[in-house]
C-alpha positions in Angstrom: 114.0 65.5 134.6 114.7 66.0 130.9 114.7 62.7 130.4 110.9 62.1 131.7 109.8 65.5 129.5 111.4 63.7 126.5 109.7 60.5 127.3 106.5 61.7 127.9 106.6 63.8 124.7 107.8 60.4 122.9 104.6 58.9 124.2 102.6 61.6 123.5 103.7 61.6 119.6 103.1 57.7 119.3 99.9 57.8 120.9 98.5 61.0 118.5 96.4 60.3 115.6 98.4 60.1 112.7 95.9 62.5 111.0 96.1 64.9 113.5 100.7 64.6 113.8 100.7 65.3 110.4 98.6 68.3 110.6 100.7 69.2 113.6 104.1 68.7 112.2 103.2 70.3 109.1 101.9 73.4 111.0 105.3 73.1 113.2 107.3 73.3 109.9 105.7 76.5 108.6 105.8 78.5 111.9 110.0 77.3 111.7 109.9 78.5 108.5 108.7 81.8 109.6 111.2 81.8 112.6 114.0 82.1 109.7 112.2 84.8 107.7 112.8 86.6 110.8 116.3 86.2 111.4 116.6 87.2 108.0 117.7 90.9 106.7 115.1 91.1 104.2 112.8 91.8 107.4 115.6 94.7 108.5 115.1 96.3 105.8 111.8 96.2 105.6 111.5 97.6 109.1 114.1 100.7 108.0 111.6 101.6 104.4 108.2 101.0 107.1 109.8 103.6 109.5 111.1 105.6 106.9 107.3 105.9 105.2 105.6 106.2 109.0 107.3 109.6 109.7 107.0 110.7 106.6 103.2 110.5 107.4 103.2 111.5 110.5 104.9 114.5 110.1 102.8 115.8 107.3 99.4 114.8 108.6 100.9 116.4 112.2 102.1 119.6 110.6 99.9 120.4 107.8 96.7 120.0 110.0 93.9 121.5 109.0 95.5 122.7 105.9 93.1 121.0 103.3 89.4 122.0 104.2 89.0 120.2 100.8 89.1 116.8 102.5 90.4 117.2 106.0 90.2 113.4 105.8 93.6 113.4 103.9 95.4 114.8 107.3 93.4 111.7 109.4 94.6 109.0 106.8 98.0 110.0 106.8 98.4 110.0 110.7 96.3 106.8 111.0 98.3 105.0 108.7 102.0 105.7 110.0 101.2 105.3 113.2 99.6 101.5 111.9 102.8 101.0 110.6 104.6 102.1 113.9 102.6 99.4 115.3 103.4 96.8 112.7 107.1 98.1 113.3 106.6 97.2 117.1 104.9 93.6 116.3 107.9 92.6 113.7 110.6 94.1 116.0 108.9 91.2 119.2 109.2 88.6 116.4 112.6 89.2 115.7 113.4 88.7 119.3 111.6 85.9 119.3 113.3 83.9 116.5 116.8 85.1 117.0 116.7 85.0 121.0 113.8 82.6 122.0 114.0 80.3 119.4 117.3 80.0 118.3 119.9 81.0 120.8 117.7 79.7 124.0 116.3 77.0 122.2 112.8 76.6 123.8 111.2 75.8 120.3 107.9 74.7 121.6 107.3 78.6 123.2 108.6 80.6 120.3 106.1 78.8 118.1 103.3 80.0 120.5 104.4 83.4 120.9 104.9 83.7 117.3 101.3 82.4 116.5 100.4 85.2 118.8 102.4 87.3 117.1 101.5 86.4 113.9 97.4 87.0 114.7 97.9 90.3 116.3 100.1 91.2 112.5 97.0 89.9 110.8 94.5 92.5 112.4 96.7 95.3 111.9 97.1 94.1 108.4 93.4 94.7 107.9 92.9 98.2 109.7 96.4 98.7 107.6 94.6 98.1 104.1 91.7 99.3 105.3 92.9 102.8 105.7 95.2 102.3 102.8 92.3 102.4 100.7 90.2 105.2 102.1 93.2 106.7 101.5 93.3 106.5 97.9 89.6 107.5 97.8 90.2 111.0 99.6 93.7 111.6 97.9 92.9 110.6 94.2 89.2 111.1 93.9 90.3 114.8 94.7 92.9 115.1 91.6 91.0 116.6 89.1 89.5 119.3 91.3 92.1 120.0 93.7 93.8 123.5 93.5 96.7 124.8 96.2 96.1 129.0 95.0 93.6 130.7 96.5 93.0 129.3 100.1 89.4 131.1 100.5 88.3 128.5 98.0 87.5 126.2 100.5 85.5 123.3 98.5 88.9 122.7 96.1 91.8 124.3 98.2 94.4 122.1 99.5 98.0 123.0 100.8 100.4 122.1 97.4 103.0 119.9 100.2 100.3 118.1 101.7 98.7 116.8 98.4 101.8 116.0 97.1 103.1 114.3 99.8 100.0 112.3 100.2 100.2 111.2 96.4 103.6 110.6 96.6 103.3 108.5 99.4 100.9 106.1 98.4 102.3 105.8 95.2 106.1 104.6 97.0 103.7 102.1 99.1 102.7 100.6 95.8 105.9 100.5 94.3 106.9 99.3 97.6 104.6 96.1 97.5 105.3 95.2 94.3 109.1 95.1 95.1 108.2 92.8 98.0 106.1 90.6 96.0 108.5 89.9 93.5 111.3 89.4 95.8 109.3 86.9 97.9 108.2 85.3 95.5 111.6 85.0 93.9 112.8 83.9 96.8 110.3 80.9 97.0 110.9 80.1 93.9 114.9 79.9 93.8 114.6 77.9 97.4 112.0 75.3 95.8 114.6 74.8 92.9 117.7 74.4 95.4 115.5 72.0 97.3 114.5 70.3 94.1 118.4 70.0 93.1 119.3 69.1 96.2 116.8 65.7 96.4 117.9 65.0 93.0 121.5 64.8 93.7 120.4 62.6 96.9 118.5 60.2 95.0 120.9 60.1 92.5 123.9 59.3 95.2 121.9 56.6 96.5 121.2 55.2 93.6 124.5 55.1 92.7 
């Protein structure tokens, strides 16, 4: 039974446009290469900071409710963006299975790649609403800094609890900080693999040659 799958697919492949096997191959070899980003720890960690950051917001935006008639839209940011990032937690945490258990311990390539496509689309709208919110966040919390007072609670028009603001400011600020660590260790990453790559063709080309 193997066997006939393994033909079949064998046909299948010399019977493809060549245009259209290149595009599929290549499109094969990125979704692998995403299958090893998550086996890696990089991801684990990133998981332990998100989680970290998520009830951090949720437990200010829970607790200090209604605590900042100022912009009440602070305390709605900071619960819609942790629990995004619960959600993100939850889509990354079904991708690891995916690579570690689906892909590389059972081996059934061709439905890892589909259910981490899947995966991978659902990450992409939550990345939106994610930024999305990330932004109005930075509108409420910063366009508020210059006005914003935590004394005299009856001043409704420029009170807002001292924690809350803080921790609102705080917290954005770490998610930049955050992203720019990220950035520069992926793209280190990239970099240092394309160079190992590079070195590694050269010394095969140079063996061959000699």
């Amino acid at each position: 039974m193997a066997s006939m799958f393994a033909t079949q697919d064998a046909s299948n492949i010399a019977n493809e446009n060549p245009v259209n096997l290149w595009i599929r191959l290549k499109f094969e070899e990125r979704l692998d290469k995403t299958m090893k980003y998550y086996t890696s720890k990089m991801v684990i960690v990133q998981i332990i900071v998100a989680c970290g950051f998520s009830i951090s917001e949720l437990s200010c935006g829970i607790n200090y409710s209604n605590q900042c008639p100022m912009e009440p839209a602070i305390n709605t940011f900071l619960v819609a963006h942790g629990a995004t990032k619960f959600a993100w937690i939850f889509l990354t945490i079904l991708a690891i299975a995916d690579a570690r258990l689906i892909y590389k311990k059972m081996n059934r390539k061709s439905l890892a790649r589909r259910l981490m496509l899947i995966n991978l689309v659902f990450q992409s709208l939550f990345a939106v609403w994610f930024f999305s919110w990330f932004i109005a966040g930075n509108i409420w919390v910063f366009r508020n800094k210059n006005r914003y007072q935590s004394n005299d609670p009856t001043n409704t028009s420029t009170y807002c609890y001292g924690d809350l603001y803080q921790a609102a400011s705080l917290l954005i600020s770490m998610e930049y900080v955050g992203f720019i660590i990220t950035f520069i260790g992926t793209v280190k990453r990239r970099f240092i693999s394309r160079r190992l790559k590079h070195a590694m063709n050269n010394k095969v080309k140079h063996e061959i040659m000699a």
